[in-house]
C-alpha positions in Angstrom: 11.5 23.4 -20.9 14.9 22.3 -19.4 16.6 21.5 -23.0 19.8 19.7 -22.6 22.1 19.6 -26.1 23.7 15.9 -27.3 27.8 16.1 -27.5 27.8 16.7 -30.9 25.5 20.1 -29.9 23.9 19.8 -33.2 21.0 18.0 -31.0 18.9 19.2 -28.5 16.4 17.1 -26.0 13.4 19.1 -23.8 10.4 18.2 -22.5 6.8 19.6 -23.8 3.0 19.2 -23.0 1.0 18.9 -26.2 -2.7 17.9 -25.3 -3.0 17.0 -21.6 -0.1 14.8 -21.6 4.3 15.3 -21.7 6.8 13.8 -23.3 10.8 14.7 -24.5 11.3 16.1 -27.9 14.6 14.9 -29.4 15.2 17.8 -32.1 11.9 17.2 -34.3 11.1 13.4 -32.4 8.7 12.8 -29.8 9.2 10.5 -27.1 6.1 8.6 -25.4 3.3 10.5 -23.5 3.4 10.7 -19.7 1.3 12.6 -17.1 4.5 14.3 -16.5 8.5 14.1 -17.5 11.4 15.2 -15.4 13.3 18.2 -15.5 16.6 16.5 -16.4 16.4 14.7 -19.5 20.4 13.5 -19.9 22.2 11.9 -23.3 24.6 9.2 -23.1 28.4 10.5 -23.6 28.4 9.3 -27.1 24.8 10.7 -27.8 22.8 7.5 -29.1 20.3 7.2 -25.7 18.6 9.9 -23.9 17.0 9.1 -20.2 14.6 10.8 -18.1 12.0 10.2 -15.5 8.5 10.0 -16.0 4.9 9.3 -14.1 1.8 7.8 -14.7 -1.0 8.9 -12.6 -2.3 7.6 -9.5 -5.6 6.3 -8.5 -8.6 9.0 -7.6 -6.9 11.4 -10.9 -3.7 12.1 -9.0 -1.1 13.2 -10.6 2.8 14.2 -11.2 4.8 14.5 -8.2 1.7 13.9 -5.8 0.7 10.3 -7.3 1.2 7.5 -9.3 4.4 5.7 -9.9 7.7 7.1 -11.4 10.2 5.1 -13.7 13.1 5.9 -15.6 12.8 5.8 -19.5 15.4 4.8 -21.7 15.6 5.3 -25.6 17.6 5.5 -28.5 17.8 9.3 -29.4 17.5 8.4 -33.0 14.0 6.8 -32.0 12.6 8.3 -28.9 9.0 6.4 -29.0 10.4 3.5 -28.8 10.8 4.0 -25.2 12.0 1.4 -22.3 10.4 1.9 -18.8 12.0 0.6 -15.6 10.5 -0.2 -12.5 8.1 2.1 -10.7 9.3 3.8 -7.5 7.4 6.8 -5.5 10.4 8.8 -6.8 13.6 8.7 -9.9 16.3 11.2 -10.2 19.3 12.4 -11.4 20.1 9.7 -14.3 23.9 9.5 -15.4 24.8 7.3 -18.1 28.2 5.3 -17.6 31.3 6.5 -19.7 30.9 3.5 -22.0 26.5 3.7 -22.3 25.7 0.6 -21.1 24.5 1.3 -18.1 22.5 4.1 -16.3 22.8 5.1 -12.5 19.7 7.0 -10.8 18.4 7.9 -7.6 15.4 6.2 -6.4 12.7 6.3 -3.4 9.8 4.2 -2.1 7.2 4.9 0.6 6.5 8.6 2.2 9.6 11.2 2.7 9.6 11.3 6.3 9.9 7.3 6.3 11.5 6.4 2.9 13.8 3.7 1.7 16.5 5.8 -1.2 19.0 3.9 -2.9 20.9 4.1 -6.0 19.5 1.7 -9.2 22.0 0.6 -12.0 19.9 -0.3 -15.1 20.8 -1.7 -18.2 20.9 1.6 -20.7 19.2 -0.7 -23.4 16.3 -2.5 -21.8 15.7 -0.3 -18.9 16.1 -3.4 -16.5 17.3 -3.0 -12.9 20.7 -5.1 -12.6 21.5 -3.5 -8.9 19.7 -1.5 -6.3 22.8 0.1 -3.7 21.8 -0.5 0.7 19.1 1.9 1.2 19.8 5.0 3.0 18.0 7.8 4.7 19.4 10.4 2.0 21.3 9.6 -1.3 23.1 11.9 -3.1 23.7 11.6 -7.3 26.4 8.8 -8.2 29.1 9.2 -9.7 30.5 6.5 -12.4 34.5 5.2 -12.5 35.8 6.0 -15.6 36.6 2.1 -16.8 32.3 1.8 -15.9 33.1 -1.3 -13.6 31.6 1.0 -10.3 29.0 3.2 -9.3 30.0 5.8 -6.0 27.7 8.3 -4.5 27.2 9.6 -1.0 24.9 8.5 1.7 23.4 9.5 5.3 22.5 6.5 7.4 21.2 7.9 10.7 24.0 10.3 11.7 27.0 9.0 9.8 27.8 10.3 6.4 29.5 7.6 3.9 30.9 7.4 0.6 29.8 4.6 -0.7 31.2 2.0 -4.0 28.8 -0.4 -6.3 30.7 -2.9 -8.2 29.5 -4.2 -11.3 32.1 -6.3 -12.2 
C-alpha cells in the first residue's frame, strides 16, 4: 500500500501487514513490526534512509490512529530493521528529509485535537533524535527545507493570524 520509488526508481518502499502486525518493505527488506505504519513512507534525496511514522498500541488493546503513541522511524534503506524511533507524540506526519540527509522535518501533535499543541520536530536522519521542536501552533502545515539545509519553513495558524514561519539550524 502507498509504495513510494527511491531516486534511482530501481527501488521501491510500501507498507504491508503480515501476521497481525505492519511494517515498510524496502524492495525484498522488511522494516520492524508496528501496530500500524503511515501512509507516507519517504526516501532521503540521495536514497540511503527511508522514514515513516509508526504506532504502538495503547493501553485497554487500543490501537492505530485511536491509541498508543506515534514516533517517527528512521533507517538506512539498505537495512530497514535496523530501525531508529523518535519520541512518541499523539500524532507524526509528513516527514521530508533535508537536501543534504542529515536531518528530517515532520509534523507533530500531543494531547486531544480540539485542544492540541502541533509543532514542527527536526531530527537527526541518523539517530532519530529530536534536535528542535518549532512554537506550537493551533494548525501546522508540512515544512519546507532551504536548499543549503541550514532552515526549516512551514506555515502556521495561531488563533486567527496565519504566519510563515523559519527554523534555523545553524
Amino acid at each position: 500500500m502507498h509504495p513510494a520509488f527511491g531516486p534511482d526508481l530501481t527501488t521501491v518502499v510500501y507498507r504491508a501487514m503480515k501476521r497481525g502486525k505492519w511494517r515498510s518493505i524496502v524492495g525484498t527488506e522488511e522494516g520492524p513490526k508496528y501496530d500500524r505504519v503511515g501512509d507516507a513512507t519517504v526516501f532521503s534525496q540521495d536514497g540511503a534512509s527511508i522514514a515513516y511514522a509508526a504506532n504502538s498500541g495503547g493501553e485497554g488493546g487500543k490501537q492505530g490512529f485511536t491509541g498508543g503513541k506515534w514516533f517517527m522511524v528512521v533507517a538506512d534503506a539498505e537495512e530497514p530493521d535496523e530501525a531508529r524511533e523518535g519520541p512518541g507524540y499523539d500524532m507524526v506526519i509528513s516527514p521530508v528529509f533535508s537536501p543534504d540527509g542529515r536531518y528530517i522535518a515532520y509534523r507533530a501533535r500531543t494531547g486531544p485535537m480540539n485542544n492540541a499543541r502541533r509543532v514542527i520536530v527536526i531530527a537527526d536522519a541518523k539517530a532519530g533524535k529530536v534536535i528542535k521542536e518549532g512554537p506550537a501552533g493551533d494548525e501546522i502545515w508540512p515544512p519546507v527545507w532551504s536548499a543549503d539545509s541550514k532552515a526549516v519553513g512551514y506555515g502556521a495558524r495561531i488563533g486567527r493570524e496565519l504566519w510563515w514561519k523559519v527554523i534555523k539550524l545553524r
